[in-house]
N, C-alpha and C positions, 0 to 999 in steps of 0.2 A: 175604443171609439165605436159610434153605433154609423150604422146607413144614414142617421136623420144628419151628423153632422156634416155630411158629404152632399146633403141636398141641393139640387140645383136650380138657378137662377138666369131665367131663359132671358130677365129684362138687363143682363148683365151685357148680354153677348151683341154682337155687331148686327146682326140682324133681327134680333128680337124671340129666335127659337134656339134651341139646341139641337147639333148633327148629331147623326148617329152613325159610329165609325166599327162599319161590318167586318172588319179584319184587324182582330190584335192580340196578337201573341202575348202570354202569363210570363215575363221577363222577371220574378222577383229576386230579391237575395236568394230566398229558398228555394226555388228552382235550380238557379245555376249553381248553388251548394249541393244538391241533387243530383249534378251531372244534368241534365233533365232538357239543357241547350242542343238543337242541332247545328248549331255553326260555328266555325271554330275562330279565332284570334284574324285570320288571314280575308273571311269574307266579314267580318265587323271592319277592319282596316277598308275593304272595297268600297262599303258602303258608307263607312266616314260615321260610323257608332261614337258619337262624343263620349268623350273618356270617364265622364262621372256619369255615363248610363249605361257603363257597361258591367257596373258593381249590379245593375239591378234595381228598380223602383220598389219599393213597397205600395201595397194598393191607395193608401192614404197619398202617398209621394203622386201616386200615377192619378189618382181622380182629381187632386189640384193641379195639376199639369190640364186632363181634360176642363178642368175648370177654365183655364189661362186661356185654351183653343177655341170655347165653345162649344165643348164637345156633350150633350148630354147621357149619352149613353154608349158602351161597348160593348162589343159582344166579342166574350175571350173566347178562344179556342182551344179544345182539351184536344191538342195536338196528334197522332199518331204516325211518327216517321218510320216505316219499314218494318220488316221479320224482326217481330222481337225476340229471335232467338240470334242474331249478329249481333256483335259487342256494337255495332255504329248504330244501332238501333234510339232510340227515344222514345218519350210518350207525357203526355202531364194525364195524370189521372182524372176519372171526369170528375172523381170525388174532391179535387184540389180546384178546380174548377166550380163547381157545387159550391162548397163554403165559400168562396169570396161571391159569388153572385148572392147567395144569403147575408152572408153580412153586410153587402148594400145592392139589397133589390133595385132601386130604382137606378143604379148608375151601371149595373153590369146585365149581360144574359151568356147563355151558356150557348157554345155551340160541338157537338160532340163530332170527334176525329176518328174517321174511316179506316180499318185496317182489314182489307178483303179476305185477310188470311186466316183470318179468326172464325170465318163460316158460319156455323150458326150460333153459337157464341156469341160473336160481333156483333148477330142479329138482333138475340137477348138485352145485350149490354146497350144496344141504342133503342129496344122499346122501353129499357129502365130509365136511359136518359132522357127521352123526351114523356114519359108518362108519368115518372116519378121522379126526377130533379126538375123538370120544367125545362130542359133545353127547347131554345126555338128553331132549329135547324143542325146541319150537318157537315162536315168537312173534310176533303179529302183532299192529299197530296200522290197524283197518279206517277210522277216519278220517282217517288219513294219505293214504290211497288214496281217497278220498270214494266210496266204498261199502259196504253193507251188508255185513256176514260171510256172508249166503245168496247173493253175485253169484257169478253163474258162475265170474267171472274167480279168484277163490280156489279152484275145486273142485278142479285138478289139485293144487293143495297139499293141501289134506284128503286127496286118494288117495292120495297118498306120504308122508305121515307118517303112515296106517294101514298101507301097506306097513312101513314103518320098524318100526312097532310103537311109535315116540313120540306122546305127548298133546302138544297147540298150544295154549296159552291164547293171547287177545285183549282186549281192552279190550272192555268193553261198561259201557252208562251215558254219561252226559252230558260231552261233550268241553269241557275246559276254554277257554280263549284263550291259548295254550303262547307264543305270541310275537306283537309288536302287528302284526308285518307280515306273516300266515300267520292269520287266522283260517277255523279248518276247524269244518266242518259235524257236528254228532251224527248220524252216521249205524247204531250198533248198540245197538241195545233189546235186552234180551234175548232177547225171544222170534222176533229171529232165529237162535240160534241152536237154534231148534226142528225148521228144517227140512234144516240139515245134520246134526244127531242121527240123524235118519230115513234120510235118504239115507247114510249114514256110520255103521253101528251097529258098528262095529270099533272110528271113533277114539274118543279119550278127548281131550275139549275140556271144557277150565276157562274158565268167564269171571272174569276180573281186574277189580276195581277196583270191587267188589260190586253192579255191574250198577246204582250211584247215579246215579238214586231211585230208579229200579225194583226196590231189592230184593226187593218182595215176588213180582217178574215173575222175578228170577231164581231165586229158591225153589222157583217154581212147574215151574221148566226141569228143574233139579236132579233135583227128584221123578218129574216124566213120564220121564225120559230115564236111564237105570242110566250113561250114558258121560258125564252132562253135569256136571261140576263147577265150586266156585264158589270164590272166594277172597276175602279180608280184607285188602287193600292197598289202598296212594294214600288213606286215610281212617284215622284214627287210632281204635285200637279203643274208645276211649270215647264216639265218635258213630255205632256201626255202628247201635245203637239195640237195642229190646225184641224185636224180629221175630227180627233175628239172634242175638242171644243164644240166642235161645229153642231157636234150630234149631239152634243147635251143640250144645246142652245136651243135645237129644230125639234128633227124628228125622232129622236131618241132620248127626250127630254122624260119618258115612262120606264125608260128600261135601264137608267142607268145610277150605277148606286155609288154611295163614298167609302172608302178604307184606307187604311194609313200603311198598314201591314207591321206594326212595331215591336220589333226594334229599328226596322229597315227603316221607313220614314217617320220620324218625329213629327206626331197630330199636330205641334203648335207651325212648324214649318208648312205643312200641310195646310193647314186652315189660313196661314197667311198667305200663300200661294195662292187661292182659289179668289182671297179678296183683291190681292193685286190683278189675278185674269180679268175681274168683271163680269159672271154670267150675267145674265136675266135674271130680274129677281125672281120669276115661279118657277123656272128651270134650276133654278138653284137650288132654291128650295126643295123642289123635289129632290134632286140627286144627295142633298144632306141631309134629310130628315125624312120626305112621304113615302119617298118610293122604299125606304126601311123597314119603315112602318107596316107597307102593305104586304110586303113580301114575306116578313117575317113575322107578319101579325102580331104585333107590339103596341101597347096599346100610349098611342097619344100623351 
């Protein structure tokens, strides 16, 4: 099957455009035949993983699913969980990442996963990914690493992905128990990333995963900081609650982006959640498709 069969069809969809859902994990058969999951039987059961998606999509499977949601485009993550010298370790390569974005440019883009351990290395391997695969941005999980997003040990990453001229989201908010034998530590509040905002007024950093519970801490970041953005994933949009609502509607109707985070939340529940809330249609809009667009320079 080619990219053109998967082409999408914006006058299909409830509102007339296609979102673009900035967090979703590479779930195939051949991943998880790869070992290549970080969570194990016991946090799929938490999060209520329907039983025939826990074999895995294939990308064909998953861009008619994006079809069904409205989703026009994804941007997978070439994930990096922890010291890849511990057996609890992970990673999806960005070259496994690479091919399915090639094989349909228009429905995927790539986002390359942070591993500060790797030094300069690490560094190499992300000017390969964004100058020679085309990644649009960067990814990082700061509990994997058991440090805060402000440790030094990350700063050479934040300088080179403002070089790049790509934004990095990370997880910030409360770290689940991803598997029983790897429990890691909540190490990012939002308001650390307050003091890489400062030190870093070039990049463009999204916190993922709504800064839960601290939303109201990550709002707070949003507003002091013009480069700090905040996203709507791993939480299904009908528990983001009244705070967020509010602020996509208003004043933070530029700062705020959509994600699924999937396997965790299924796009199609997702996207039907956001139409039963009711935003504002330009508020919506933005937060599903422009504000995407802008941040990760994607083109229309």
């Amino acid at each position: 099957m080619t990219g053109q069969r998967y082409a999408f069809d914006a006058t299909k969809t409830r509102v007339g455009y296609g979102a673009i859902d900035i967090v979703v994990n590479m779930y195939t058969p051949e991943v998880i035949a790869q070992k290549r999951v970080p969570t194990d039987e016991n946090f799929r059961d938490k999060v209520r993983v329907k039983g025939d998606h826990r074999r895995g999509l294939t990308h064909e499977e998953y861009i008619e699913k994006m079809d069904r949601a409205g989703i026009e485009r994804s941007l997978l993550i070439a994930m990096r969980c922890g010291d890849r010298r511990m057996s609890t370790s992970v990673e999806i390569p960005y070259e496994m990442v690479h091919a399915a974005v090639q094989k349909y440019p228009h429905r995927y883009a790539g986002l390359a996963g942070i591993d500060p351990l790797r030094g300069i290395a690490g560094l190499k391997e992300l000017d390969h990914a964004v100058k020679e695969l085309g990644f649009v941005g960067a990814h990082l999980y700061p509990h994997w690493f058991g440090q805060a997003p402000d440790a030094a040990i990350y700063y050479p990453y934040y300088a080179r992905c403002a070089e790049l001229g790509i934004p990095i989201m990370m997880q910030v908010g409360q770290c689940l128990v991803y598997r029983a034998d790897n429990r890691l530590a909540t190490v990012a509040k939002p308001m650390t990333l307050d003091r890489i905002a400062i030190d870093f007024p070039e990049l463009t950093i999204i916190g993922i995963h709504l800064g839960y519970p601290w939303t109201e801490e990550m709002i707070a970041v949003c507003q002091k900081h013009a480069n700090v953005y905040m996203a709507g994933d791993a939480y299904a949009p009908k528990h983001w609650g009244a705070n967020v609502y509010h602020y996509i509607n208003t004043y933070g109707q530029d700062k705020f982006l959509f994600g699924s985070d999937w396997w965790v939340i299924d796009p199609e529940r997702a996207m039907n959640d956001i139409a039963e809330i009711k935003f504002r249609p330009i508020p919506e809009r933005k937060m599903l498709r422009d504000n995407a667009l802008k941040v990760f320079k994607i083109e229309g």
